[in-house]
N, C-alpha and C positions, 0 to 999 in steps of 0.2 A: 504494500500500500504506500508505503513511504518513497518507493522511486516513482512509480506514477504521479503523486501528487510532487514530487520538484519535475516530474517530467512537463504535468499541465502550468507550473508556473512558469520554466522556461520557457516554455509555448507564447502565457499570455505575455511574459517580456518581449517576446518577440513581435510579437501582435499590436502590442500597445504602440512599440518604437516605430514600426511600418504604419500604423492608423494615424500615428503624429507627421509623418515626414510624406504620405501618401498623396496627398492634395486633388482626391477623386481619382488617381490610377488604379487598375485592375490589379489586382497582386498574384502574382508565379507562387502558386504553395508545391510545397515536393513533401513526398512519401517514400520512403526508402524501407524494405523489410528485409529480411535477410536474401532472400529470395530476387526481388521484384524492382522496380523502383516506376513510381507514377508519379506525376504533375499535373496539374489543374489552372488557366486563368479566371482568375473570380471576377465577379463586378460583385464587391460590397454593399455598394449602393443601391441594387437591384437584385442581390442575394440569387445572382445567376454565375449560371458557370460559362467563360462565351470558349473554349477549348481544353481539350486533353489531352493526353497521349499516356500510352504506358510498355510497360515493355514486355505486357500479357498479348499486346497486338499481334495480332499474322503479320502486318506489312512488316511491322518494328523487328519480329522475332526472324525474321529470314535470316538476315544477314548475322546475326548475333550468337557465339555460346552459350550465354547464360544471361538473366537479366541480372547479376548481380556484380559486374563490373564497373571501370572507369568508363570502358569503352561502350558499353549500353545505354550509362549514364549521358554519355556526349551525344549519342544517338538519339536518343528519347529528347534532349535538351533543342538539338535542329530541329525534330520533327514535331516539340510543339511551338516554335518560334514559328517555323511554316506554316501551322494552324491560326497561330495569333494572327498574322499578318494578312492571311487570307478573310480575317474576322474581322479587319480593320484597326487592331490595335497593335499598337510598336514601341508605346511608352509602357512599362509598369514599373511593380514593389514586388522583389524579391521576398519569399515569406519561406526560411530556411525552417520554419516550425521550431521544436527543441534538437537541431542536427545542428553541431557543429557546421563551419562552413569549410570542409576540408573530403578530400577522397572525390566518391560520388556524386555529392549535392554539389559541389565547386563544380566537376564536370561535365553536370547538365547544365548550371549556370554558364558556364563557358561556350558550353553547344547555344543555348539560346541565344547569346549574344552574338556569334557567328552567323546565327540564322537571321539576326536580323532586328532582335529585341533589344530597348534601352532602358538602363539601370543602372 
């Protein structure tokens, strides 16, 4: 019980510092499991989600070993920046949850950037 709950505060620290600095951006949330890793663009504002990706996809999973690398991670990170942009959005708020910003999460951040997103 006790690492879940510092796991939801780190969360909401994170939360709080991107809702202060967001000024109506969509925010990049990432999900990382041992396994997996997905992403999501939110609209806060409209409590909508406008794109995904994850690396449970067919397209995603072709070229991939496992979802659970740097290299998936970068993949999953272009292929939702592709999404965003085709959705009309190029600005967001990175929202690394309670992850660290290192390994994985850095290099889906990396991949969206590449693809096109600003942060």
């Amino acid at each position: 019980m006790a690492k879940e709950q510092s796991t939801d505060r780190r969360k909401a620290r994170v939360r709080r510092a991107i809702r202060a600095r967001a000024y109506g951006k969509p925010r990049l949330s990432v999900f990382r499991s041992s396994k997996q890793i997905y992403a999501q663009i939110i609209d806060d504002e409209s409590g909508r989600t406008l794109a995904s990706a994850s690396s449970l996809e067919k397209d995603a999973r072709e070229g991939l070993k496992t979802g659970a690398n740097v290299e998936a991670a970068k993949t999953i990170g272009k292929l939702i920046a592709e999404r965003a942009v085709a959705a009309g959005v190029t600005e967001i708020v990175f929202d690394r949850g309670a992850y660290m910003y290192h390994g994985r999460v850095k290099a889906l951040a990396e991949g969206a950037r590449e693809g096109g997103l600003q942060f």
